[in-house]
Biopython code that builds the backbone (N, CA, C, O; Angstrom):
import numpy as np
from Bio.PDB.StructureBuilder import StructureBuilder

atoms = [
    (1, "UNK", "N", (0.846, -1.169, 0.000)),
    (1, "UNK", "CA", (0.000, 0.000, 0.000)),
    (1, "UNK", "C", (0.891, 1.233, 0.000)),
    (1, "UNK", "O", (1.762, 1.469, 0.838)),
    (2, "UNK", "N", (0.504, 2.131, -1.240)),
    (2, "UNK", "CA", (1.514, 3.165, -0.979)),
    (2, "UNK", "C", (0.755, 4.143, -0.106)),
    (2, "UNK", "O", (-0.419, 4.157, 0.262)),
    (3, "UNK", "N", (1.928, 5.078, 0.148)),
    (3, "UNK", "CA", (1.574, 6.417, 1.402)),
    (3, "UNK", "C", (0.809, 7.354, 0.494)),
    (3, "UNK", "O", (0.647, 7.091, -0.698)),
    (4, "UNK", "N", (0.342, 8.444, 1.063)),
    (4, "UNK", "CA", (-0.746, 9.312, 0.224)),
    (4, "UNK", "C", (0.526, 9.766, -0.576)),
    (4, "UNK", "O", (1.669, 9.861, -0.128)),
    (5, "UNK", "N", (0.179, 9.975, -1.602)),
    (5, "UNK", "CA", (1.043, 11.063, -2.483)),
    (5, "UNK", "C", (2.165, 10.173, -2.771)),
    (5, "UNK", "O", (3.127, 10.719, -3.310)),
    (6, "UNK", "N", (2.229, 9.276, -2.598)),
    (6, "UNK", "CA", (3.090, 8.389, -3.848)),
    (6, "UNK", "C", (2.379, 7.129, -4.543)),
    (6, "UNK", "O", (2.596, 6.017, -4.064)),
    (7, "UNK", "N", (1.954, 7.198, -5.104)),
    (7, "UNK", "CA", (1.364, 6.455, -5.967)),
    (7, "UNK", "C", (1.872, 5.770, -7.064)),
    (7, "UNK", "O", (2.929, 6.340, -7.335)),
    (8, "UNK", "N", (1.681, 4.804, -7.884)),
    (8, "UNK", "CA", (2.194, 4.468, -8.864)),
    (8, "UNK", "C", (1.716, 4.855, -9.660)),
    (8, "UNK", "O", (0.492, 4.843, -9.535)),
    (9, "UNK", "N", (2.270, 5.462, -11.015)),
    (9, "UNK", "CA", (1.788, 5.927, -12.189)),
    (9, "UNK", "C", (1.294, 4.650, -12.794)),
    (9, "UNK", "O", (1.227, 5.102, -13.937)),
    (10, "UNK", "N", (0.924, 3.504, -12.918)),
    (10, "UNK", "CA", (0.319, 2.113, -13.585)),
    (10, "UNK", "C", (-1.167, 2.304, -13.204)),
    (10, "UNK", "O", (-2.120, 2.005, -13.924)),
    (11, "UNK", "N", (-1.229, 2.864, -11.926)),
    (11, "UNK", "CA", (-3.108, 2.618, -11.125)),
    (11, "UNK", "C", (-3.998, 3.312, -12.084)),
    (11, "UNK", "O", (-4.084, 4.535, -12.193)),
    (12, "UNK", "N", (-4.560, 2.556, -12.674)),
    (12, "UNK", "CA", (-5.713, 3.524, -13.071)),
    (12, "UNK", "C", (-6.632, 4.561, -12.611)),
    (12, "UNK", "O", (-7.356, 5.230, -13.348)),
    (13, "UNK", "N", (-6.538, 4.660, -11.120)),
    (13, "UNK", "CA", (-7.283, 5.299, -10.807)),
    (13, "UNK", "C", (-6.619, 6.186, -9.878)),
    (13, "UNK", "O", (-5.943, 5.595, -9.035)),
    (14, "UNK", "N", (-6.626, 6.909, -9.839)),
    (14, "UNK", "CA", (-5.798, 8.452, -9.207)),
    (14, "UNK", "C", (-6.550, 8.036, -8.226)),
    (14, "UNK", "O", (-7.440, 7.197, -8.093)),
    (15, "UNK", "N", (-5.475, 9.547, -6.911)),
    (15, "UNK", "CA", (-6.259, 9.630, -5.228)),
    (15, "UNK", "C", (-7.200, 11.046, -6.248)),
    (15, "UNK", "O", (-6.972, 11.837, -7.163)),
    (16, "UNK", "N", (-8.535, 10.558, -5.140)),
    (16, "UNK", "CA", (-9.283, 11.631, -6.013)),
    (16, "UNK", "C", (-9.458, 12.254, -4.375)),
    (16, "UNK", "O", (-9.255, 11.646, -3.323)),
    (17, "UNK", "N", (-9.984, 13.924, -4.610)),
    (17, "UNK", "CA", (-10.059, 14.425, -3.781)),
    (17, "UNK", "C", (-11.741, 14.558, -3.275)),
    (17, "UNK", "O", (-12.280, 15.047, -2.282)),
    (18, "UNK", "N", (-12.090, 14.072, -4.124)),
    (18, "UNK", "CA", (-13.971, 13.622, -3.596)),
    (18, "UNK", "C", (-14.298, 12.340, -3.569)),
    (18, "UNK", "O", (-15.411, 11.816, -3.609)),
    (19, "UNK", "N", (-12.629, 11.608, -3.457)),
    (19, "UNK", "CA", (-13.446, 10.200, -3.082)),
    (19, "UNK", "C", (-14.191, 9.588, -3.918)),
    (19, "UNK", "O", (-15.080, 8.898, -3.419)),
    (20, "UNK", "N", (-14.088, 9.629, -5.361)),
    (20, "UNK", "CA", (-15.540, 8.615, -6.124)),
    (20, "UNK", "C", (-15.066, 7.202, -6.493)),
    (20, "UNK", "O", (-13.852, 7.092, -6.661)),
    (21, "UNK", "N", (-15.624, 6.389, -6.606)),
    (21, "UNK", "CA", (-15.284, 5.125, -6.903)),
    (21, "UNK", "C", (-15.050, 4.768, -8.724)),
    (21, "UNK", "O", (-15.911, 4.163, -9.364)),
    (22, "UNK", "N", (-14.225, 5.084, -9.117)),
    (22, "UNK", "CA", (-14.234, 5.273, -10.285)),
    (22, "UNK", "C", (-14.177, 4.068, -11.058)),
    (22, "UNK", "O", (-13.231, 3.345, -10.745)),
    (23, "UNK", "N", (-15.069, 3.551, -12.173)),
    (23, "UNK", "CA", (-15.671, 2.500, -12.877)),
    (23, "UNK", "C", (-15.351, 1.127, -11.889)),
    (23, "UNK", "O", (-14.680, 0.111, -12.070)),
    (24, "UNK", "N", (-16.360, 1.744, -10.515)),
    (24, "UNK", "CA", (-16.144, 0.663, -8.801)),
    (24, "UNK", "C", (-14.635, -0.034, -8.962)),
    (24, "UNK", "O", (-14.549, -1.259, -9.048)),
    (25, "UNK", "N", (-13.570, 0.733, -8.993)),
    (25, "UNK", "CA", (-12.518, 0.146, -8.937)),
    (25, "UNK", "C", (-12.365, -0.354, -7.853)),
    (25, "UNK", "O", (-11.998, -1.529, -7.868)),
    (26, "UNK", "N", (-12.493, 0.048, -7.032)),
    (26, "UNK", "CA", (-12.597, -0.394, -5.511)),
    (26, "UNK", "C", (-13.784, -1.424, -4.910)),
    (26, "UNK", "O", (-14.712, -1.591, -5.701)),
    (27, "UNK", "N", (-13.859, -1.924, -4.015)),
    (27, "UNK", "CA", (-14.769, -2.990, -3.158)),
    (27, "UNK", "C", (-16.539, -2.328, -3.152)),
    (27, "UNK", "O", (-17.159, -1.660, -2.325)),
    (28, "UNK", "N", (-16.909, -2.909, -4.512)),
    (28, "UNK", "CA", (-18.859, -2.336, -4.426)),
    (28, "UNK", "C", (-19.290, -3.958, -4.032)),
    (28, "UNK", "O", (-18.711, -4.966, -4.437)),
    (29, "UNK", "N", (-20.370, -3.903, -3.204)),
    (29, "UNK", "CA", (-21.415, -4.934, -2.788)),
    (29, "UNK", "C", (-22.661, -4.590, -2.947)),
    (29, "UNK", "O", (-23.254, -3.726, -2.301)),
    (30, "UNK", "N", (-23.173, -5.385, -3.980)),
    (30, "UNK", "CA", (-24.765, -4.846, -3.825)),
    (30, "UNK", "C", (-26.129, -6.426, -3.884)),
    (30, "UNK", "O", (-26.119, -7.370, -4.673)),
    (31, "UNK", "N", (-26.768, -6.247, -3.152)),
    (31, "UNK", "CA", (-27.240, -7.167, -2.633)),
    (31, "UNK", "C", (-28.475, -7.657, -3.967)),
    (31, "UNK", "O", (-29.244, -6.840, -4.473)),
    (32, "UNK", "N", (-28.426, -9.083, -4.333)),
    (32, "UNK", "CA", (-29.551, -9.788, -5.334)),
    (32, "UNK", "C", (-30.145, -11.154, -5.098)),
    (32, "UNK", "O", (-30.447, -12.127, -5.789)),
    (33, "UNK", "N", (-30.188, -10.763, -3.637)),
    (33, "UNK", "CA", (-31.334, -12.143, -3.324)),
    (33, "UNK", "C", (-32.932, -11.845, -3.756)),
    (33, "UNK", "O", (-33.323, -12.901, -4.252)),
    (34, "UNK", "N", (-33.910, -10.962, -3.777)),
    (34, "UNK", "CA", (-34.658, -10.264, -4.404)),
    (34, "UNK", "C", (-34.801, -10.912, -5.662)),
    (34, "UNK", "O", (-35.721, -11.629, -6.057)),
    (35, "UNK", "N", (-33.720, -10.543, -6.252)),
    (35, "UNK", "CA", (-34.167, -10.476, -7.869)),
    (35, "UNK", "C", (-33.732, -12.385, -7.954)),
    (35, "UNK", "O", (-34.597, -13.132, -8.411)),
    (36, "UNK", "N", (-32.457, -12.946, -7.508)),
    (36, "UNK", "CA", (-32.469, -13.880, -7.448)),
    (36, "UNK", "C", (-33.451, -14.919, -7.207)),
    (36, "UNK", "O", (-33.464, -16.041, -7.714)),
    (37, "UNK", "N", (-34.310, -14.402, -6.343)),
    (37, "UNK", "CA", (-35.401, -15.301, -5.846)),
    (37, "UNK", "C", (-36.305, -15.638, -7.261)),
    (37, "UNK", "O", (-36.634, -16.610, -7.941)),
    (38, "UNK", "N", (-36.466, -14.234, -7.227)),
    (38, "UNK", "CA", (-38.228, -14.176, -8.922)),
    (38, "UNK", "C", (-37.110, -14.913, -10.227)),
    (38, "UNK", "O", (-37.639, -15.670, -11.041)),
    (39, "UNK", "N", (-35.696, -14.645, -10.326)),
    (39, "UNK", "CA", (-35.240, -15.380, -11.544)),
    (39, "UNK", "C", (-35.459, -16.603, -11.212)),
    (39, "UNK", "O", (-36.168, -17.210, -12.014)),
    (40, "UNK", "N", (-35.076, -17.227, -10.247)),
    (40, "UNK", "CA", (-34.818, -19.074, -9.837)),
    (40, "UNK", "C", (-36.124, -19.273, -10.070)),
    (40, "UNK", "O", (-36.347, -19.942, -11.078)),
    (41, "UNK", "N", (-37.143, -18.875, -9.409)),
    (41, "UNK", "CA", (-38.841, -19.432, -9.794)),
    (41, "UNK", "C", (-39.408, -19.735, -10.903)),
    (41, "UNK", "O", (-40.072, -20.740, -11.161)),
    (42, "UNK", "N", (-38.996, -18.364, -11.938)),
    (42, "UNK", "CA", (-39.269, -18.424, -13.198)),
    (42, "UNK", "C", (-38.345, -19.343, -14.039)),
    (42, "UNK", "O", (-38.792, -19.822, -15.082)),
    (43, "UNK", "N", (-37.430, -19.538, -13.750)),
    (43, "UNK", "CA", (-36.357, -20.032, -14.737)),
    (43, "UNK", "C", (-37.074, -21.957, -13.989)),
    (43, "UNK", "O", (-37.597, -22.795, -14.723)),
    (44, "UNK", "N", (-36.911, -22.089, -12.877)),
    (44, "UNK", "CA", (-37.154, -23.610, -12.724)),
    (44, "UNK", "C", (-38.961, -23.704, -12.575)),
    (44, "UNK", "O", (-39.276, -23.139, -13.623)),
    (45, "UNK", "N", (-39.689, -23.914, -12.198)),
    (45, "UNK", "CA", (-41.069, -23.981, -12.499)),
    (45, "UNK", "C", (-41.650, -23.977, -14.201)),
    (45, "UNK", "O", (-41.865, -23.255, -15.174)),
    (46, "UNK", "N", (-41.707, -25.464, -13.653)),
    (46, "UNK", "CA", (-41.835, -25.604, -15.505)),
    (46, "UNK", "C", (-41.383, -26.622, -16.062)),
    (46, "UNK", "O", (-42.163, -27.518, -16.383)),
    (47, "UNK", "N", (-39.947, -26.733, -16.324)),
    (47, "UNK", "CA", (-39.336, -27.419, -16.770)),
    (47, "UNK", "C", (-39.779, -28.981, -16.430)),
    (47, "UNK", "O", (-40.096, -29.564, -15.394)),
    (48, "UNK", "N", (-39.661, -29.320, -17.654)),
    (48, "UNK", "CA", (-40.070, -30.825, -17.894)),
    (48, "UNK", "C", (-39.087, -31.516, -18.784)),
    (48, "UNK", "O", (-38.881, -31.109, -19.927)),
    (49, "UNK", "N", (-38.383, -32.714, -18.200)),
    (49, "UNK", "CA", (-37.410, -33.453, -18.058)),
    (49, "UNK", "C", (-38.193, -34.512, -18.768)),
    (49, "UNK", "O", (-39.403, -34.593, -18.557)),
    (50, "UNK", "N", (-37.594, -35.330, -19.595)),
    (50, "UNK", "CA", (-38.339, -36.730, -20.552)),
    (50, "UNK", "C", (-37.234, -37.509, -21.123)),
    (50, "UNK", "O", (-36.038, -37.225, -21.185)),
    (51, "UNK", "N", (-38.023, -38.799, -21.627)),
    (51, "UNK", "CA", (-37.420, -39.383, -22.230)),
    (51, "UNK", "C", (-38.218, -40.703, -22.157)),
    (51, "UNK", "O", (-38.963, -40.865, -21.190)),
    (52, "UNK", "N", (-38.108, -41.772, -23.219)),
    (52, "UNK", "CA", (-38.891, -42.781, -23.375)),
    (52, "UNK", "C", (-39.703, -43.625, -22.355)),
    (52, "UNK", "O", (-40.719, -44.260, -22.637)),
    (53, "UNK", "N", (-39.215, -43.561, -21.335)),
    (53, "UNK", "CA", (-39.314, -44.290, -20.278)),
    (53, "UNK", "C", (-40.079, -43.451, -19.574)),
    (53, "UNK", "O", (-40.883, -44.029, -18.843)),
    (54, "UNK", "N", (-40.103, -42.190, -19.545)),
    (54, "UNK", "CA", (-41.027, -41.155, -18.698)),
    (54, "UNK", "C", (-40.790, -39.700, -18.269)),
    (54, "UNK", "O", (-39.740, -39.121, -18.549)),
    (55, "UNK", "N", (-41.730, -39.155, -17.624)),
    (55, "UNK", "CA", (-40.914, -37.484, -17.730)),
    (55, "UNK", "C", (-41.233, -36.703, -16.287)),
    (55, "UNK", "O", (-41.974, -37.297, -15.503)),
    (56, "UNK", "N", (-40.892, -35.859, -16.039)),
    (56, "UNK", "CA", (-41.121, -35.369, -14.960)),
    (56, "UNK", "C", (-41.019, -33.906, -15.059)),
    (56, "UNK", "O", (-40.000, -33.367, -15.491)),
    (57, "UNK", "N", (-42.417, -33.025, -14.531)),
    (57, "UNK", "CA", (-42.016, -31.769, -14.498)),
    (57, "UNK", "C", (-42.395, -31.148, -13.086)),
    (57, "UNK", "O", (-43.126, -31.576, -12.193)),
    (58, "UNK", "N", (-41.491, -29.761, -13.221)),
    (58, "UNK", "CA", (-41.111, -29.355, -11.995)),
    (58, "UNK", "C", (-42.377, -28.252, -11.513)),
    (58, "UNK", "O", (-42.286, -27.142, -12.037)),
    (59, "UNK", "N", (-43.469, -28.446, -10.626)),
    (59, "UNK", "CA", (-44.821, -28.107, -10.200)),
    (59, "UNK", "C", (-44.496, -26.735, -9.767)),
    (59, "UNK", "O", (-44.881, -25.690, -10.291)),
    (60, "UNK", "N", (-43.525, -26.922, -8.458)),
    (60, "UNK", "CA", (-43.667, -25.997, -7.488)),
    (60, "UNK", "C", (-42.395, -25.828, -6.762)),
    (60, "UNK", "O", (-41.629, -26.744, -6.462)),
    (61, "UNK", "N", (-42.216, -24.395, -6.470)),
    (61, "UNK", "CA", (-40.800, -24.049, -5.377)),
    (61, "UNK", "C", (-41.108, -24.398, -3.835)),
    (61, "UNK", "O", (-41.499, -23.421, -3.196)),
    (62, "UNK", "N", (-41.032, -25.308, -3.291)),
    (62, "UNK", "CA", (-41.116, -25.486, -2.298)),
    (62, "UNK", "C", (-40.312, -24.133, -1.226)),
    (62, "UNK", "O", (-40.837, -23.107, -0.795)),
    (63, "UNK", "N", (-39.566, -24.397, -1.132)),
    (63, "UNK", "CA", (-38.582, -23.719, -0.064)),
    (63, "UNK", "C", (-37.595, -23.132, -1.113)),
    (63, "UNK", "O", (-37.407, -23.793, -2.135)),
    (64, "UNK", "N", (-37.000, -22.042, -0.963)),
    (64, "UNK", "CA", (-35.862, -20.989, -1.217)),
    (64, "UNK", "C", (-35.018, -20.323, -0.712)),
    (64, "UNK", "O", (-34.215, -19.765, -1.459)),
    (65, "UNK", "N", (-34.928, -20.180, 0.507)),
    (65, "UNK", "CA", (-33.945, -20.042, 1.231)),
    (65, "UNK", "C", (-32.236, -19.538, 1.066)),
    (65, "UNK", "O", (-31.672, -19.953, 0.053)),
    (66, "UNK", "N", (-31.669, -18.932, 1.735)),
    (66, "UNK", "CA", (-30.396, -18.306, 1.150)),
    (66, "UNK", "C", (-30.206, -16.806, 0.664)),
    (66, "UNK", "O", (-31.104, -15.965, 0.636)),
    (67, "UNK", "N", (-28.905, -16.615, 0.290)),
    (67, "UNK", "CA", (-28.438, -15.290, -0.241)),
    (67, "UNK", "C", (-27.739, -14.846, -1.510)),
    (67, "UNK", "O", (-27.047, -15.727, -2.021)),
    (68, "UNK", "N", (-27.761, -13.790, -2.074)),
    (68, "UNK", "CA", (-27.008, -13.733, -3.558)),
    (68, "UNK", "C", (-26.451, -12.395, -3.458)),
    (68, "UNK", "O", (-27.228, -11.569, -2.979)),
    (69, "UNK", "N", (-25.118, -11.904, -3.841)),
    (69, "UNK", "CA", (-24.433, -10.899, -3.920)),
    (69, "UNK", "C", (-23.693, -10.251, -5.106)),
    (69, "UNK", "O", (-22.987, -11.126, -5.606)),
    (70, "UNK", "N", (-23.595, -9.403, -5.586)),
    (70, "UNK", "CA", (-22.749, -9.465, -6.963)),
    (70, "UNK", "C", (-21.926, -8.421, -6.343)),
    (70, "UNK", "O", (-22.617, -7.586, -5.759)),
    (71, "UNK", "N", (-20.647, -8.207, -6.290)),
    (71, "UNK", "CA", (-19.610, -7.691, -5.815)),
    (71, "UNK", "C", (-18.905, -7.100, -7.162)),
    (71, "UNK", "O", (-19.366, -7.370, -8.271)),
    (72, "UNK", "N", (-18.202, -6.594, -7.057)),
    (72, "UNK", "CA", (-17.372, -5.568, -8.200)),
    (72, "UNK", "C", (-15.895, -5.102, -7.810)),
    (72, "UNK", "O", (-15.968, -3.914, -7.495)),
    (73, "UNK", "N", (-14.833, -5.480, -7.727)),
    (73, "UNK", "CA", (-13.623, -4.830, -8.065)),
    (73, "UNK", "C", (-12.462, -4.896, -9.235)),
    (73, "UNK", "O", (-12.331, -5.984, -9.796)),
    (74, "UNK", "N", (-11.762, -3.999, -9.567)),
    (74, "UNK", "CA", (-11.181, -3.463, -10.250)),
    (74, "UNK", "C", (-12.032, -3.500, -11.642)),
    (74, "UNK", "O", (-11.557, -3.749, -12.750)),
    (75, "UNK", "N", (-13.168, -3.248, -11.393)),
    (75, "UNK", "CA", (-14.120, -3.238, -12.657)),
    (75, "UNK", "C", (-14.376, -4.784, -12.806)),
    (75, "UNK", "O", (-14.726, -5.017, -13.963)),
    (76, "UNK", "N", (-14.329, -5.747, -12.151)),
    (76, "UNK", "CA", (-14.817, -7.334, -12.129)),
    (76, "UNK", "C", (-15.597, -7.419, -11.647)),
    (76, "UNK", "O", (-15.574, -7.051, -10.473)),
    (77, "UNK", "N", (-17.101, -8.082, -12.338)),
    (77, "UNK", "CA", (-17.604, -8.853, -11.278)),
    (77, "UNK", "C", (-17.300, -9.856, -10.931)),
    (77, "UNK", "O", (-16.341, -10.447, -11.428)),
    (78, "UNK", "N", (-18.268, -10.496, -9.666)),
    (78, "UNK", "CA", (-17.598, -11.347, -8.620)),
    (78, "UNK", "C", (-19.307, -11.783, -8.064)),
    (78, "UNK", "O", (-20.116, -11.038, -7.510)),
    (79, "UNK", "N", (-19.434, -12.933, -8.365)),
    (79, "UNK", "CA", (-20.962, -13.263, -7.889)),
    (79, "UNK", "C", (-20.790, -14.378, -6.380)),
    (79, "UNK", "O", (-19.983, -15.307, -6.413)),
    (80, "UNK", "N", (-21.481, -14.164, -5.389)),
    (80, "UNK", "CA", (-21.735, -14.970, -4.633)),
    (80, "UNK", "C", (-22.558, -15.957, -4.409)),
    (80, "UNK", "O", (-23.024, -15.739, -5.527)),
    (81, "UNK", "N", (-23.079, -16.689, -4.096)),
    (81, "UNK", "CA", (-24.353, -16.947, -3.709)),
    (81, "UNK", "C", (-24.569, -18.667, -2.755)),
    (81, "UNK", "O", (-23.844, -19.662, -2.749)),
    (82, "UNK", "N", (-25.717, -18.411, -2.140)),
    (82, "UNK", "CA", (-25.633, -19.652, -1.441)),
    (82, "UNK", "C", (-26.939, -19.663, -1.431)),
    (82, "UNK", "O", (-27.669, -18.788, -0.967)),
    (83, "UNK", "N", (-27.460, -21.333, -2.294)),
    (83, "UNK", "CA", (-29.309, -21.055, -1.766)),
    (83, "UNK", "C", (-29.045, -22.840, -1.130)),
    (83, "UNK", "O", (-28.127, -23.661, -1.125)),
    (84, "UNK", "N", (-30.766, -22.739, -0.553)),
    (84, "UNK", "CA", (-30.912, -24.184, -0.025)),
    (84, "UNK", "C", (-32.844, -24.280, -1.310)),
    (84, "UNK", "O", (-33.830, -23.545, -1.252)),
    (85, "UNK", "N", (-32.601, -25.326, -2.113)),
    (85, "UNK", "CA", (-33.910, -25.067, -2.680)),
    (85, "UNK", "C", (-34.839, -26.831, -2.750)),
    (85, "UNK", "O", (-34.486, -27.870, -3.307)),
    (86, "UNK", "N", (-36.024, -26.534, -1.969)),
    (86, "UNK", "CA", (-36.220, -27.804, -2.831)),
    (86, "UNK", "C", (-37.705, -27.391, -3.675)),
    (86, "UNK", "O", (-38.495, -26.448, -3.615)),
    (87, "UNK", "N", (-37.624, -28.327, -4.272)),
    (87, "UNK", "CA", (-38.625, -28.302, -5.537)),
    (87, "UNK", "C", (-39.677, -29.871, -5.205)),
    (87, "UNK", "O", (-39.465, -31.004, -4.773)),
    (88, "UNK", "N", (-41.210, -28.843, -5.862)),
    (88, "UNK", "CA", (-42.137, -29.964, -5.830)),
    (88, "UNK", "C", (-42.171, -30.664, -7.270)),
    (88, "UNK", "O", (-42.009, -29.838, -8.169)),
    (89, "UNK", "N", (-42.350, -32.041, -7.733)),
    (89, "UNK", "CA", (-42.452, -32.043, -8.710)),
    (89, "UNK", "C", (-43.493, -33.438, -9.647)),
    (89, "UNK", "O", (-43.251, -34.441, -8.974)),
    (90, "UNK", "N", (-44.077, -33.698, -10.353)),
    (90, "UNK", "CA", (-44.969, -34.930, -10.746)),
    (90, "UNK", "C", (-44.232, -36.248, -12.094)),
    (90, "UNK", "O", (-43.173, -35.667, -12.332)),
    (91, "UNK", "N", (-44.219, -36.794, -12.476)),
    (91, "UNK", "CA", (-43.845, -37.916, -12.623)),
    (91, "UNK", "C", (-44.768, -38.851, -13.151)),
    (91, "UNK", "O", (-45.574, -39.413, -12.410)),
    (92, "UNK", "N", (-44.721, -39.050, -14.285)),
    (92, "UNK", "CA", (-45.359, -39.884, -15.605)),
    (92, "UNK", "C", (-44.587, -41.292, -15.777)),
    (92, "UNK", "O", (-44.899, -42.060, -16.686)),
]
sb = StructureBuilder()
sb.init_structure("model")
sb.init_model(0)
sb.init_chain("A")
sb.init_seg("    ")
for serial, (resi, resn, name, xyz) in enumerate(atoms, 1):
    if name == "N":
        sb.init_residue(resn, " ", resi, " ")
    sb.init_atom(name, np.array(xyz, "f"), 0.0, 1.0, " ", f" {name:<3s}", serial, name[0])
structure = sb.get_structure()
């Protein structure tokens, strides 16, 4: 870590004197369990699995449970997430 006022000329991002996070070069956290939740529902509810022998589709979200994060540094994202899910489902 350099001292204030020596810096390396390589950093993309200068000491700024208002502090902005410039294209979140630095440590952003922003929280997507929310949106995570309504994508997982929509994306699995539905789906129907087959094949000669028989098929199975997926009814209902039982339980959902857990967290999702998308994080950002040096302009990277960085996804977290941890769910617990089970699914209801029927069988032909």
């Amino acid at each position: 870590m350099a001292k204030w006022g020596q810096g390396d000329p390589r950093w993309i991002v200068e000491e700024r004197a208002d502090a902005t996070n410039v294209n979140n070069w630095h440590w952003t956290e922003r929280d997507a369990t929310s949106w995570s939740k309504s994508k997982l529902e929509q994306l699995l509810v539905g789906i129907v699995v087959g094949n000669e022998a028989g098929s199975c589709e997926i009814s209902d979200l039982k339980q959902l449970e857990g967290e999702a994060s998308c994080n950002s540094r040096k302009g990277k994202l960085i996804f977290f997430y941890e769910w617990n899910i089970k699914l209801s489902w029927k069988g032909k």
